[in-house]
N, C-alpha and C positions, 0 to 999 in steps of 0.2 A: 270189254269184259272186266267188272271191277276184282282187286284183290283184296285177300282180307289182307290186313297190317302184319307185316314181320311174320311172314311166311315163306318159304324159300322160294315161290315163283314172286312176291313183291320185292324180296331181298335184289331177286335176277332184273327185272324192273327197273330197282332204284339203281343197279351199277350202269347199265344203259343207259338209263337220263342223267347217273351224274356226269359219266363221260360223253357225253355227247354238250356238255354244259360249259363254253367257251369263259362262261365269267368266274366257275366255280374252279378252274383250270388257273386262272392267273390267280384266282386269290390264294390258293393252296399252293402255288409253285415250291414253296419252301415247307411248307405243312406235310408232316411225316408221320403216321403209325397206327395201330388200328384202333377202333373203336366199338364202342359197343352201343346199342341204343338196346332200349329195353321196357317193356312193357306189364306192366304189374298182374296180375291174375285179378277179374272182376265178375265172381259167376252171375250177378246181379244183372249182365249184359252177356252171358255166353261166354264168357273167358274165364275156363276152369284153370289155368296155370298161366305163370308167367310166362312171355315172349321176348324172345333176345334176336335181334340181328346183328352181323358182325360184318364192320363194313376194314376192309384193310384200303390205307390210302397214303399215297405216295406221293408226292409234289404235281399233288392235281387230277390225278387219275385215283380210283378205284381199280384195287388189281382182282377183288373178292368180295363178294357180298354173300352171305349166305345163310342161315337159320345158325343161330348159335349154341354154342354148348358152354356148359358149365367152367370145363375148361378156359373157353375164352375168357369169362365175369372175370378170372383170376391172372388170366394172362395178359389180359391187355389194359394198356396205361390209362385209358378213358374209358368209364363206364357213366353210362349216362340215365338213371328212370325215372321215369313218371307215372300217372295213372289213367286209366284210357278215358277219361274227360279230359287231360290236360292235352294228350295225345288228339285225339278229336278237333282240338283248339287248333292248337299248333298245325293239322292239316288244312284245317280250313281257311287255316289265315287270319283267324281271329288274335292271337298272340303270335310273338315275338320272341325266337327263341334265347336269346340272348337274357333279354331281360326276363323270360320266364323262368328261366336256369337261377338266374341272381337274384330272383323274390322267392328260389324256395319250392315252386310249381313244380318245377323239374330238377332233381337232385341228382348232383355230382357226386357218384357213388365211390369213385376215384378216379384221380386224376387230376390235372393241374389247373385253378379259374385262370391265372395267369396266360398261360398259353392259350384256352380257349378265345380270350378277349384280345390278345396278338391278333389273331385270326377272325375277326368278327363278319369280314367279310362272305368269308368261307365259309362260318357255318349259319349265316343267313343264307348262301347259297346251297350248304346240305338240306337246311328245312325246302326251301320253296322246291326244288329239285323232287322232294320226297311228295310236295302237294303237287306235282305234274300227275303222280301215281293213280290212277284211277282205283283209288281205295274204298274197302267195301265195311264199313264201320259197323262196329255191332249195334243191332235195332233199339237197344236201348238207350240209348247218345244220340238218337235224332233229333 
């Protein structure tokens, strides 16, 4: 059964497959804090408001994934958006999160390039982890 993106049963989803994810485990060992991914509002495709999920991660684990709130955009060190074309990409494995972050695709709304690219490992495994998701993309991005 697919989900739609950044809803709290995909949120539940993506914390399962990240920890069940043995290479996403060692590359995060030292990788600490939460983050936020976030999806822009496109009524053009059915997406009347933006979507946030808030994933908290601890040296490799996922302790919480869940639908975010306003609150978190403000509280957490790493906030990460794009727009659900780029999102779309990025599921399908058409782009590279790394470098889609660094050309500007995906803007780092805050928080540190530095540490992201410490970590490159890990968050080439948060993305492909997220395309395990049997995700249900708005009809208009086919």
């Amino acid at each position: 059964m697919p989900f739609e993106p950044f809803t709290e049963e995909w949120a539940q989803q993506y914390k399962e497959k990240l920890n069940q994810n043995v290479q996403y485990r060692q590359a995060a060992r030292t990788w600490e804090g939460p983050i936020v991914f976030l999806v822009e509002k496109d009524p053009s495709v059915g997406l009347e408001e933006d979507r946030w999920v808030y994933l908290d991660l601890r040296h490799g684990e996922c302790l919480e994934a869940r639908v975010s709130s306003k609150a978190d955009l403000e509280s957490a060190p790493t906030v990460i958006s794009g727009d659900t074309r780029t999102w779309k990409q990025l599921f399908d494995g058409r782009l590279e999160p790394l470098s889609t972050l660094m050309r500007g695709r995906l803007r780092l709304v805050k928080g540190n390039m530095a540490e992201l690219t410490a970590y490159v490992i890990a968050s080439q495994q948060l993305m492909k982890t997220a395309m395990q998701i049997d995700t249900e993309i708005p009809e208009g991005l086919k």
